[in-house]
N, C-alpha and C positions, 0 to 999 in steps of 0.2 A: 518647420519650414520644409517647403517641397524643396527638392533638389531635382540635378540629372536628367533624365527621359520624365520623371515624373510632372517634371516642371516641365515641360515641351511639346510642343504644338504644332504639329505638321501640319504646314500651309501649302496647297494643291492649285496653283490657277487653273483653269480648265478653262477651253476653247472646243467648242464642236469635238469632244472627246467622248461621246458616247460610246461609241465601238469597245473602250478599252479600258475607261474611268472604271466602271465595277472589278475588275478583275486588280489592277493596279491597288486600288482600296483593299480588294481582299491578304493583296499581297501583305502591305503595312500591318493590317489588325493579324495576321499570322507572324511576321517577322518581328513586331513590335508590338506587341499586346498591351491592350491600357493605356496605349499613348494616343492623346486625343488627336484628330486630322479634321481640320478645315478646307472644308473645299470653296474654291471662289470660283463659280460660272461664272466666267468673263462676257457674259453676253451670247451666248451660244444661243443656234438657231434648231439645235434637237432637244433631245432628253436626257443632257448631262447633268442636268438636276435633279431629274427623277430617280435614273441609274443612280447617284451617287448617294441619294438619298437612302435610297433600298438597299445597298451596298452598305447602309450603317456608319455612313460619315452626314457631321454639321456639316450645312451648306449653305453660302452666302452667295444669292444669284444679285449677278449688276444689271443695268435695264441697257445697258449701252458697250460694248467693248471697249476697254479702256487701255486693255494690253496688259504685260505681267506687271509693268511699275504699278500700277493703277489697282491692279487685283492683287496685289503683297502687301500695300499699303492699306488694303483693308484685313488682310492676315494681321501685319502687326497690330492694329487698333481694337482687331477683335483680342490679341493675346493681353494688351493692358488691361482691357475692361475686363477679362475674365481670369488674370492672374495668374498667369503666366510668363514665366522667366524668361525662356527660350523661345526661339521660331525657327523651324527646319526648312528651308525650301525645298519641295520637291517636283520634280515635273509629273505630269500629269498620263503620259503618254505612255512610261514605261520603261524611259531610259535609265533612271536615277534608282540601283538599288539599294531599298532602307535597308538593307543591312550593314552597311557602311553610316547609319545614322548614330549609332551608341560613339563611338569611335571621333565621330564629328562634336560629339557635345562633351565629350570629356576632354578633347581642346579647350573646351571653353573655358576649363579653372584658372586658364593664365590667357586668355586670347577673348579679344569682344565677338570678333567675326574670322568664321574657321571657312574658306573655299577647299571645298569636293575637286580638286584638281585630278582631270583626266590625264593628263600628260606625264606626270610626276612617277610611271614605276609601275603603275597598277593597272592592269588590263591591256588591250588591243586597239583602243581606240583612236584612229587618227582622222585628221583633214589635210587636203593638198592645194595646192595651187595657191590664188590669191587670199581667202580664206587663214590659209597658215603662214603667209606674208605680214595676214593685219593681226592676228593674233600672237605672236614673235613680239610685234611692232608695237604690241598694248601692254603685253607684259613684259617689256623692259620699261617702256614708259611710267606705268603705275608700280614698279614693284620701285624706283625712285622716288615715286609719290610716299607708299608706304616705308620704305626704308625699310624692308625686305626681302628678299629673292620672294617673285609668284612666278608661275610656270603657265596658270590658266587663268588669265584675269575675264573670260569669257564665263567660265562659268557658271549655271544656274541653282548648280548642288551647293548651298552652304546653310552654315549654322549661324545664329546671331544670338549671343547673349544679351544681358538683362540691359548695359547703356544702349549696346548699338539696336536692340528692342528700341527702346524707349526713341533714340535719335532717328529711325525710321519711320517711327510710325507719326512721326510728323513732320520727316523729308524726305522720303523716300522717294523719287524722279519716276512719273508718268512718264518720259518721252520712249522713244525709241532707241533700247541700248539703255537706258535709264538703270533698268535692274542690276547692269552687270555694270559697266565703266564708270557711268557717275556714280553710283552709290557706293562704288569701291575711293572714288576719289572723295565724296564728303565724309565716308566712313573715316581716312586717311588723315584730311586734313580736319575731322575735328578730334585727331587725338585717341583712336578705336585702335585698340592693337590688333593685325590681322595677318595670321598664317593662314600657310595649306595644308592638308592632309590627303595622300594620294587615293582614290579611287577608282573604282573599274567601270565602264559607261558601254551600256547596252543599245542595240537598236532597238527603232522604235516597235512597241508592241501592238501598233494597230493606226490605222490614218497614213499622211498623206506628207514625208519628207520636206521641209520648208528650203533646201538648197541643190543650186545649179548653176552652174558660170557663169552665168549673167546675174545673178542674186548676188554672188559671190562676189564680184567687182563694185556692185553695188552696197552691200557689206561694208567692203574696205572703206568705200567712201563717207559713208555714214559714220563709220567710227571712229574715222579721225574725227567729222563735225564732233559729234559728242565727246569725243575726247578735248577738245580747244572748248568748248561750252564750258566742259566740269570744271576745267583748270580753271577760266577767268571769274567764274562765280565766288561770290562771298562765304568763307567757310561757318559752319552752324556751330554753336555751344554743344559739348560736352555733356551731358546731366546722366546722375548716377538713374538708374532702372529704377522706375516708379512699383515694383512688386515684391514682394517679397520673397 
């Protein structure tokens, strides 16, 4: 039986990350040898398929952008079909370092779904303003959902073992904010046990910042929708990991 890293499958969405997808790939195959990494081209308009190709990572291009819900959801279907236990998210940019990946999977012996919490102790990294209004505001909310203290229900660093595998990869939320709030809410309410484990969160290593005051207010708003979405939706079945 595979176990550990050997059983786990770093899933990369990528968007127009040319500039820095090869170097980030190089990092993982250095920091984490023999651990296989899927890259999902979200629909990119360069050569982040090519880059990553050559870079020596699998890569699953989409013809459409679908966003990260939409490109994780195919992370996890590609990890059923090809038998694997775990799924790492990692961002694609440069923020997320795997070396904090071992650490995240050996959560997993008691935990379905482990969050890479920036907040929790580890590193430098912060947000101000309304931004850090609505993320206070999520993880008091969700960590009553899960029934226990989260600090960062934002998110994008986490681990998922072999059920919350299996429960993803056939409801994993396409919307906006999908990846992080609702999937931590159906995660929650189908019964997934899920901590955090602190990490340290990097700037980006190459492209183009996604916030600004005006995004940031925009943010807020949006996550409350999706937070009242997750809550009134019908929670999904349980089922043990289809892999061995």
């Amino acid at each position: 039986m595979r176990t550990g890293l050997d059983s786990t499958l770093i899933v990369m969405p990528a968007f127009n990350e040319s500039e820095v997808i090869a170097d980030v790939i190089a990092e993982v195959r250095r920091v984490l040898p023999g651990v296989a990494c899927l890259v999902v081209d979200d629909g990119s308009s360069d050569d982040t398929t090519a880059r990553a190709r050559r870079a020596g990572a699998k890569v699953a291009t989409l013809p459409y952008n679908l966003g990260v819900g939409g490109a994780m959801r195919v992370g996890f279907k590609y990890a059923i079909e090809n038998g694997f236990s775990n799924v790492v998210q990692l961002d694609s940019d440069g923020q997320h370092d795997p070396s904090f990946v071992p650490v995240l999977v050996s959560k997993l012996a008691s935990a379905d779904l482990v969050i890479g919490a920036r907040f929790a102790g580890e590193g430098e990294y912060t947000v101000r303003g309304l931004r850090k209004l609505a993320m206070a505001f999520l993880a008091k909310t969700l960590s009553a959902t899960a029934k226990t203290r989260l600090t960062d229900t934002t998110s994008g660093f986490k681990a998922a073992g072999p059920r919350a595998v299996a429960l993803f990869a056939e409801h994993f939320p396409a919307e906006y904010l999908g990846d992080t709030i609702e999937a931590l809410v159906i995660a929650a309410r189908s019964g997934c046990v899920i901590v955090q484990e602190p990490v340290g969160m990097r700037e980006r290593q190459g492209g183009t910042p996604s916030h600004n005051p005006v995004k940031s207010a925009l943010y807020l708003g949006r996550a409350l929708i999706a937070l009242s979405f997750a809550l009134v939706r019908p929670p999904h079945s349980l089922q043990e990991g289809a892999v061995a």
